[in-house]
C-alpha positions in Angstrom: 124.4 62.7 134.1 125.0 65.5 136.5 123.0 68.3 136.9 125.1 70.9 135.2 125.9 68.2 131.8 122.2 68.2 131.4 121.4 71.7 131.4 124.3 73.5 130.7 127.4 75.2 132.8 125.8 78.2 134.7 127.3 80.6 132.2 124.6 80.3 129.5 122.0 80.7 131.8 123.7 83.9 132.6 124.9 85.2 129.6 120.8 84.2 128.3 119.8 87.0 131.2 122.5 89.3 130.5 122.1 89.3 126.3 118.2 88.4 125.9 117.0 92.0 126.9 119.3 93.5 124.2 118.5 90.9 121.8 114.2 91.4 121.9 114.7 95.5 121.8 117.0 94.9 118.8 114.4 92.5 117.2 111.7 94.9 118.0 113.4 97.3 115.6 111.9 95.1 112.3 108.8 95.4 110.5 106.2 93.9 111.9 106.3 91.1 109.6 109.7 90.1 109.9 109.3 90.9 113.8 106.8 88.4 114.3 108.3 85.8 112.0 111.8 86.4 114.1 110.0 86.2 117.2 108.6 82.9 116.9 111.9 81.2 114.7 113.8 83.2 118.3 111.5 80.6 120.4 109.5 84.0 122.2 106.1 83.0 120.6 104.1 80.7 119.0 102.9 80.9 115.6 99.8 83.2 116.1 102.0 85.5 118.1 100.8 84.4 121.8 103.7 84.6 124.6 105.7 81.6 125.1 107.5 80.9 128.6 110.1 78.5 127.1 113.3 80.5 125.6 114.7 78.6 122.0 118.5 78.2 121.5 121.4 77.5 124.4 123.1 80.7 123.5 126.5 79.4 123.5 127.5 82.2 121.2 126.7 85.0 123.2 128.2 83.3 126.1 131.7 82.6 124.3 131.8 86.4 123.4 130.7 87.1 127.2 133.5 85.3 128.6 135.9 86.1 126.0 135.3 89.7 127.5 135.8 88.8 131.3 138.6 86.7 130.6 140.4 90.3 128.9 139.4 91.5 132.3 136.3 93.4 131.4 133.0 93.4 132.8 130.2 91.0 130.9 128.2 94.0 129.6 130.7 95.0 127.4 130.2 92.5 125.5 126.6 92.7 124.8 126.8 93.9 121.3 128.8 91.3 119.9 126.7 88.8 122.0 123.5 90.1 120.3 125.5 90.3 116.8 126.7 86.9 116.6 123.2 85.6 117.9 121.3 87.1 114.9 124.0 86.1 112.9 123.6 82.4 114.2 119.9 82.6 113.6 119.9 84.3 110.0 122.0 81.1 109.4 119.4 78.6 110.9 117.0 80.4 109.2 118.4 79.4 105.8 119.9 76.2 106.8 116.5 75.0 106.9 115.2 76.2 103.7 118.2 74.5 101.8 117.8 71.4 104.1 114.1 71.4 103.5 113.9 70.6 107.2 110.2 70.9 108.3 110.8 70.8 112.2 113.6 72.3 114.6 114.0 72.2 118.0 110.9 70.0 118.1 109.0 72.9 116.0 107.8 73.8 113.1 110.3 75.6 110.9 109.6 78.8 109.7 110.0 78.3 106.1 107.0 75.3 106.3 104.7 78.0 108.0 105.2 80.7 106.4 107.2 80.0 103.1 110.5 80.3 101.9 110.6 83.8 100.6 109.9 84.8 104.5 112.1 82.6 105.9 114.7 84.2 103.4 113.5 87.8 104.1 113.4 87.1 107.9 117.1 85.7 108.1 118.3 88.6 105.8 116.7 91.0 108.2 118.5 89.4 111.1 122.0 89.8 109.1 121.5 93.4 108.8 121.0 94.1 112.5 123.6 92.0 113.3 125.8 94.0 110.9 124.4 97.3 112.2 124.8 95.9 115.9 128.2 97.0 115.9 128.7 100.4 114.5 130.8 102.1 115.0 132.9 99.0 116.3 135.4 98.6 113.2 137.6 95.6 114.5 134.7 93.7 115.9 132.5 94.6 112.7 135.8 93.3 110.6 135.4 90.1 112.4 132.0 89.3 112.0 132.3 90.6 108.2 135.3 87.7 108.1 133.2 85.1 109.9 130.4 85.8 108.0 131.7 85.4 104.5 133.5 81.9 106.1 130.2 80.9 107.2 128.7 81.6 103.6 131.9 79.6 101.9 131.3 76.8 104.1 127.9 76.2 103.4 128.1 76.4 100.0 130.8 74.1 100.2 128.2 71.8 101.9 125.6 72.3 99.3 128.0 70.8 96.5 129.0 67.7 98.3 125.8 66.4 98.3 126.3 66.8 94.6 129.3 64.5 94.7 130.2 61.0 95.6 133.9 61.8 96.5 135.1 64.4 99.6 138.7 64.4 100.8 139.1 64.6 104.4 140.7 68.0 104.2 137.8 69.4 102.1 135.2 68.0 105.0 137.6 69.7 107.6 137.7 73.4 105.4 134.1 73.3 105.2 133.7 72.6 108.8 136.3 75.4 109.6 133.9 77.9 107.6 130.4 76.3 108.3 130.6 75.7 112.2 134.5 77.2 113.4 134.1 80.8 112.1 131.4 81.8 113.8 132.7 80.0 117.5 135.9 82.0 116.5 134.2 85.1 116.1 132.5 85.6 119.6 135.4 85.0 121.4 137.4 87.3 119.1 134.1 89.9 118.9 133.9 89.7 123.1 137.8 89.5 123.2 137.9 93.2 121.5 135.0 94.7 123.1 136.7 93.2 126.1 139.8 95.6 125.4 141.7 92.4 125.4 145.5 92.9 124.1 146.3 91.3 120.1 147.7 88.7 121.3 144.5 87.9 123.7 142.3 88.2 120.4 144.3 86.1 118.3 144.6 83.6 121.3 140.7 83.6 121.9 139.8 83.5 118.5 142.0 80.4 117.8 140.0 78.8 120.9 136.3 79.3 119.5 137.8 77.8 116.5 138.9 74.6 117.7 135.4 74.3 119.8 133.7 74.7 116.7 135.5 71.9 115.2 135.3 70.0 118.3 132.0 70.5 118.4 130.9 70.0 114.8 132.8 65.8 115.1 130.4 65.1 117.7 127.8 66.5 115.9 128.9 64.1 113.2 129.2 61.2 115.3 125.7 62.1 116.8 124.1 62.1 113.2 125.2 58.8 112.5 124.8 57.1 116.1 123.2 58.9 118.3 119.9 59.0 120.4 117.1 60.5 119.2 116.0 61.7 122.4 119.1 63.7 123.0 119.6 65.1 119.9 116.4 65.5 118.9 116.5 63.9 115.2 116.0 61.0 113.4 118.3 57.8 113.9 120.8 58.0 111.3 119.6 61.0 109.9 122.8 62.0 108.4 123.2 59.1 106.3 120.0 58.8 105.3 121.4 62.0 103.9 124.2 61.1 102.1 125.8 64.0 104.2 129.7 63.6 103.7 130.5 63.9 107.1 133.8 63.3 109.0 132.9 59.4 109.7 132.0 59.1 106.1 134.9 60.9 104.5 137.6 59.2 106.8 136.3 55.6 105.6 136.4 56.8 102.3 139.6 57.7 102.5 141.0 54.6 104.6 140.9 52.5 102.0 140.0 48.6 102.3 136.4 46.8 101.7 134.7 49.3 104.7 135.6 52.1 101.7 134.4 50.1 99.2 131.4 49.5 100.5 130.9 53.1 101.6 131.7 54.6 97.7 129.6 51.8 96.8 126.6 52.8 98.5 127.0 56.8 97.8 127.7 55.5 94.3 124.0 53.7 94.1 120.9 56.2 92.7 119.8 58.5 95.4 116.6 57.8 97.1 115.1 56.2 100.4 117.7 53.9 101.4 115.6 51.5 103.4 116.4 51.3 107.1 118.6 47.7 107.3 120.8 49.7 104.6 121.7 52.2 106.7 122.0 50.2 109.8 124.6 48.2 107.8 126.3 50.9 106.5 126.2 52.5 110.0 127.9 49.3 111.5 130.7 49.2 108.6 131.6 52.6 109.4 131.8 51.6 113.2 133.9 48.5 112.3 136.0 50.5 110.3 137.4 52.7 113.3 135.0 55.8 112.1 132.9 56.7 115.3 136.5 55.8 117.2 138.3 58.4 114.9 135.5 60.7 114.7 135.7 61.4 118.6 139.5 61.0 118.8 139.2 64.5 116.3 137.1 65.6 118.2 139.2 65.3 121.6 142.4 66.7 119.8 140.0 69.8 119.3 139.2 70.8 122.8 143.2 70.4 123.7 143.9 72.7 121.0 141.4 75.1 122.5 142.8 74.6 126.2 146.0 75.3 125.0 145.4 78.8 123.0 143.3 79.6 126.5 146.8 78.7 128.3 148.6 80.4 125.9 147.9 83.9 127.0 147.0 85.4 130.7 143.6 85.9 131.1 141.2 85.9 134.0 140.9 82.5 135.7 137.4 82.4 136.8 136.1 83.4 132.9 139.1 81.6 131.5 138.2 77.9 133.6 134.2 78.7 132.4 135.3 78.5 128.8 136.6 75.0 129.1 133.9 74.0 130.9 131.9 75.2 127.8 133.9 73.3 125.6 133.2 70.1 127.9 129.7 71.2 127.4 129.6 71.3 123.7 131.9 68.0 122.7 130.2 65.7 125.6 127.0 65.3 124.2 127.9 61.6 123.2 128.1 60.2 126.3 
């Protein structure tokens, strides 16, 4: 793996240097409770407060807005408030994911909800979704599109939430709650840095159609990766997602393929819920792979990216920023290999 697949293209660690300032003096502005609780869920502390020298997230976000704003032909810094905006908006969701996922570690951490408890965890990530909000002031059509990605985000995961509830999801239904849950958000900070970027209408639309297809992209590997892959890479459990029941895009395109591989895939979502013991959901892993799943899966997930490359080709934009946002989307959807 080269050098640049293992820790990122050089435009996160410089959107990190260029937004992370912004984002601790906006942070600072909480109570002191909230602050502290954000601070450590934000990866700047440890639990009792002290410093820590290791950042937390990638920051793709803030980066897709940054070069969203270069690519209009703007200088990065004008897109610091949507960067911040869409990072707090990111993390209010984490925040939250984990309380509904009852998820007691992230990023090889304690999750703030086990430490604290899930009325702070709730309070903290509500905190961070007002200055997100209040972020961009003043900033109608970027405020309009985090409003819009924001309310997709919330459709998406509740959408989420009542699959687990069901034995049945229609391929379309997995891809509409993908679009909201993951897409909307990618979609946003492009179309957030795109504005602040004084990019032309058709440059928004054309950048915001680009984080949208990265976000699916991305979210199929992410699929793949919570059925087969390494623990080491992604940092979870082997075949966490089925042992889940998550109804994820290798799950719902067996389903709906028909044959005994679907049969045996309704059959085991149709059996009580519980601790599937681990030969289960080995064999249920290898049906899925037999059936074409993983295959399909990543084929979805390739179709993606060339939608993105083509809404980036679709409009002029700068080519240094404009060749950095493919190379983010190589970033994000090569994980598997």
């Amino acid at each position: 793996m080269s050098t640049m697949a293992a820790a990122g293209p050089p435009a996160l660690a410089r959107a990190r240097a260029l937004v992370e300032p912004a984002l601790r003096e906006t942070v600072a502005r909480l109570d002191p409770a909230n602050r502290a609780i954000a601070r450590y869920h934000l990866g700047w502390t440890e639990a009792d407060g002290t410093a820590r020298e290791q950042a937390g997230g990638k920051a793709v976000r803030p980066t897709m807005a940054m070069l969203a704003a270069e690519a209009c032909g703007a200088p990065a810094d004008r897109a610091v408030p949507g960067a911040v905006s869409v990072e707090l908006v990111h993390n209010f969701s984490l925040l939250h994911d984990d309380v509904m996922d009852g998820d007691t570690e992230r990023r090889h951490r304690p999750t703030v909800w086990s430490l604290w408890g899930v009325g702070p965890a709730i309070l903290t990530g509500d905190a961070l979704l007002n200055l997100a909000q209040a972020e961009l002031t003043g900033r109608p059509e970027a405020a309009a599109a985090l409003g819009w990605a924001v309310a997709e985000l919330i459709r998406g995961q509740t959408e989420d939430l009542s699959f687990e509830r069901r034995t049945r999801v229609a391929l379309d239904e997995c891809r509409s709650m993908a679009a909201g849950k993951t897409g909307a958000l990618l979609a946003a900070s492009a179309r957030i840095g795109a504005i602040l970027g004084g990019g032309t209408s058709a440059q928004v639309d054309a950048l915001g159609d680009y984080g949208a297809h990265a976000g699916l992209a991305f979210q199929w590997v992410d699929d793949v990766l919570g059925i087969w892959g390494d623990t080491a890479v992604t940092g979870k459990p082997v075949l966490s997602d089925l042992r889940a029941r998550k109804k994820s895009l290798p799950v719902t395109y067996a389903l709906s393929a028909g044959g005994s591989a679907s049969r045996v895939v309704a059959d085991w979502l149709d059996s009580p819920p519980g601790n599937t013991p681990e030969p289960e959901l080995v064999r249920i892993a290898q049906v899925l792979d037999g059936a074409g799943a993983r295959d399909w899966a990543l084929a979805e997930a390739r179709r993606e990216v060339e939608l993105a490359v083509r809404a980036l080709d679709s409009v002029p934009l700068e080519g240094g920023a404009r060749d950095e946002l493919e190379q983010l989307t190589g970033f994000l959807t090569g994980r598997q290999k």
